[in-house]
C-alpha positions as CSV (number, residue, x, y, z in Angstrom):
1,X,4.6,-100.3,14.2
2,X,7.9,-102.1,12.6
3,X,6.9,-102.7,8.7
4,X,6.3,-106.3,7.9
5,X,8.9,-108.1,4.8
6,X,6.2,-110.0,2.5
7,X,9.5,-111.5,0.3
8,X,10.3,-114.9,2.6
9,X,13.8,-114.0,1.4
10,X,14.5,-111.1,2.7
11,X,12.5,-112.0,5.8
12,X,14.5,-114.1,6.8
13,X,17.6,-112.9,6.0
14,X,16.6,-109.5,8.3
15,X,15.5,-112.0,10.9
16,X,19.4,-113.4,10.3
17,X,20.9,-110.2,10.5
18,X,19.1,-109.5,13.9
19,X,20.0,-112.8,15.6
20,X,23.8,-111.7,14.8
21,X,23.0,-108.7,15.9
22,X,21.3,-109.7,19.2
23,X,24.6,-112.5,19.5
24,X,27.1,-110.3,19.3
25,X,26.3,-108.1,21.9
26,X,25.3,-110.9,24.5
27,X,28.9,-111.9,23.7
28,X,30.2,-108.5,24.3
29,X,28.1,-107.5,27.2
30,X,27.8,-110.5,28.9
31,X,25.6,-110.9,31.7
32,X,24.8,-107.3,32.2
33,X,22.6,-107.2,29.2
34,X,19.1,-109.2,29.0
35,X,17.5,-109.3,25.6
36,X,13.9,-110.6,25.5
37,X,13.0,-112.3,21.9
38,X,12.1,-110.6,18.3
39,X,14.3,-107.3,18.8
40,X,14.6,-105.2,15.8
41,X,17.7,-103.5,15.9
42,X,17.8,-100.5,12.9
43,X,20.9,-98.3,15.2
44,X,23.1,-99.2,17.7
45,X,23.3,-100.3,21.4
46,X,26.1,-99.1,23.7
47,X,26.3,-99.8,27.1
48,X,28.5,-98.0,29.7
49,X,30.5,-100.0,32.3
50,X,29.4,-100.9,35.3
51,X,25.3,-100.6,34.3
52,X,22.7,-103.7,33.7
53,X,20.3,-103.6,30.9
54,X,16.8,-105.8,30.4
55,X,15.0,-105.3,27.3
56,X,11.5,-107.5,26.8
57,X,10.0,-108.3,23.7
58,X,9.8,-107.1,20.3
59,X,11.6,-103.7,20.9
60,X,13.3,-101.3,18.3
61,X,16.3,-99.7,18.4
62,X,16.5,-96.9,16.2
63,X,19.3,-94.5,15.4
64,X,22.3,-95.2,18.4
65,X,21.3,-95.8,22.3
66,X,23.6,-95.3,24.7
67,X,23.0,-96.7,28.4
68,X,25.5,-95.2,31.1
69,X,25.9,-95.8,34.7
70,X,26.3,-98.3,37.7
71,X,22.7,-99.0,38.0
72,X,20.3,-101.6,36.6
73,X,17.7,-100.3,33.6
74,X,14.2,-101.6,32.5
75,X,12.4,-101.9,29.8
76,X,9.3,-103.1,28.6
77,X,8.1,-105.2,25.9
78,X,7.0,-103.7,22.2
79,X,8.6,-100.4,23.2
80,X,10.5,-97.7,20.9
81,X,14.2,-96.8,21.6
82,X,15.2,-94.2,19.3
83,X,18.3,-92.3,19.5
84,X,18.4,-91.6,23.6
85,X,20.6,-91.3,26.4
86,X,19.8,-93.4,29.8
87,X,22.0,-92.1,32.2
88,X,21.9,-94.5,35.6
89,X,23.3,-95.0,38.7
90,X,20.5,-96.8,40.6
91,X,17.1,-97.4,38.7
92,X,15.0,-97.0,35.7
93,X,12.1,-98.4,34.5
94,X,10.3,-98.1,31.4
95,X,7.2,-99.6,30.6
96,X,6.1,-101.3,27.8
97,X,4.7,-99.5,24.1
98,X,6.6,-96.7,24.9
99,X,8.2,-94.5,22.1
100,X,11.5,-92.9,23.3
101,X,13.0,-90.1,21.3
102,X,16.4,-88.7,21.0
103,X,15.9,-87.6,24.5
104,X,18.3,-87.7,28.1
105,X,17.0,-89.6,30.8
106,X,19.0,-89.4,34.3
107,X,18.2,-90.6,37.4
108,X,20.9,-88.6,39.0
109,X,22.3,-84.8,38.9
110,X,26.0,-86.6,38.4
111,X,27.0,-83.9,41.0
112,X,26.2,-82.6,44.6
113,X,24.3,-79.0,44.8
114,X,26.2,-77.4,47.6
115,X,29.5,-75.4,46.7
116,X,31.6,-77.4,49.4
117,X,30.6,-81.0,48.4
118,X,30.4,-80.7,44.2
119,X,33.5,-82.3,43.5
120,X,33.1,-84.8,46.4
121,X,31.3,-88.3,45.1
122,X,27.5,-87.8,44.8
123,X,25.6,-88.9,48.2
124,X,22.1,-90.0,48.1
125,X,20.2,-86.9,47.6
126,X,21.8,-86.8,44.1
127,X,20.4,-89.8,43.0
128,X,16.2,-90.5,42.5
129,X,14.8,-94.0,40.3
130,X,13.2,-92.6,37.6
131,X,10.0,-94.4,36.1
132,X,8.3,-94.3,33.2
133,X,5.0,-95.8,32.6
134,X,3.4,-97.6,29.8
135,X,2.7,-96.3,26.3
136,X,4.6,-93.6,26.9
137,X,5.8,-91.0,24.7
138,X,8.8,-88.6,25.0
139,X,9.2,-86.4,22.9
140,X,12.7,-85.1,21.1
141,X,15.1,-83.0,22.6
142,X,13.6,-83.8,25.9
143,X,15.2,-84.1,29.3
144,X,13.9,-86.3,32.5
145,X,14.7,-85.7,35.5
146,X,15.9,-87.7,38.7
147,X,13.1,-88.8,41.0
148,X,10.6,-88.9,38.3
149,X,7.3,-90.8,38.0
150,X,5.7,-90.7,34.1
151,X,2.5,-91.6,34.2
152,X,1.2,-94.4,32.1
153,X,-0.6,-93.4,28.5
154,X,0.9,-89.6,28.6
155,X,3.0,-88.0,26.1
156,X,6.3,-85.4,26.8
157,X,6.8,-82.5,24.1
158,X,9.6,-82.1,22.1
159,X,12.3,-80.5,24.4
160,X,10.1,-80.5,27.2
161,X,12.6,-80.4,31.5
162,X,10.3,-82.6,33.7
163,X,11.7,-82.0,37.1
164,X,8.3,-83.2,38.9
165,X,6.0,-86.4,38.5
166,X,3.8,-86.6,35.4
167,X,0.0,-87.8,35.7
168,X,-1.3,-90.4,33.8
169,X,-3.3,-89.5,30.4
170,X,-1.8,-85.9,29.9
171,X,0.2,-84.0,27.7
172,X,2.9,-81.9,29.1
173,X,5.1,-79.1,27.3
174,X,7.7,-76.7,28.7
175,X,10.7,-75.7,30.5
176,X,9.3,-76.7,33.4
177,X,7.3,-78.7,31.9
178,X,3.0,-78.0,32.5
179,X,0.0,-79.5,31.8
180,X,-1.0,-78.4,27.7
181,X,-4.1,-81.2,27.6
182,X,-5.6,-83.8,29.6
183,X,-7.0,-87.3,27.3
184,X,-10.5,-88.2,27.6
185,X,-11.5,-91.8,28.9
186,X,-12.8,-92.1,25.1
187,X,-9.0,-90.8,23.5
């Protein structure tokens, strides 16, 4: 949770900095980028040609974010971008109250898997939406996957592959990544 300023002072002159902030790149991004109100921006926000960016409400962006791709990417309200790369050629969506570590998210292998056809342009079985659900947490170092469904309220270990879909309410851990702990309707 972002630290409230008590001094009205420097409240508003962070409140300043991040409507500058929030200006400049709706000037240099133009239409490709939609920025929902009260974002707190503490690192940067770089955003590859060609690829469309929503942000809702209230988000952080810590440390440097850097959005590549041709494709369009989601996010929720209140949610945590800290440090990651979002890698997209057609989708992905993540929820809201999320908290998104210096991980890689791709929603494409970049390349084609047979020998003949790796230097050709990727076809459709390279590229899978990848979806992440609300209050999320991915964990550092990690990696997600193409064709990937996170579900909502679980939490991805530090350096943790996920190659397959994720149930809601668990932990996962590992390279590939496994079940490690399941949350109780009371958790």
């Amino acid at each position: 949770m972002a630290r409230k300023i008590e001094n009205p002072v420097l409240r508003a002159g962070a409140l300043l900095f991040f409507a500058c902030r929030r200006a400049w790149l709706t000037v240099r991004y133009g239409r490709r980028l939609q920025l929902g109100p009260g974002i707190v921006f503490k690192g940067r926000l770089v955003l590859g040609r060609g690829v469309r960016v929503s942000i809702g409400a209230n988000c952080r962006i810590g440390k440097r974010v850097l959005i590549t791709g041709h494709g369009q990417v989601t996010v929720g309200n209140d949610t945590l971008l800290n440090g990651c790369w979002i890698g997209c050629e057609q989708k992905v969506d993540i929820g809201s109250f999320c908290l998104i570590s210096d991980c890689d998210i791709a929603d494409t292998a970049f390349h084609n898997l047979p020998p003949r056809l790796r230097h050709e342009p990727p076809t459709a079985r390279a590229v899978a939406p990848v979806r992440i659900g609300d209050n999320v947490w991915v964990g550092a170092r990690s990696i997600v996957l193409k064709g990937v469904t996170i579900g909502d309220h679980s939490v991805v270990g530090a350096g943790t592959v996920v190659r397959e879909d994720v149930a809601p309410r668990v932990v996962v851990a590992g390279n590939p990544a496994v079940v490690v702990k399941q949350f109780r309707d009371d958790e």
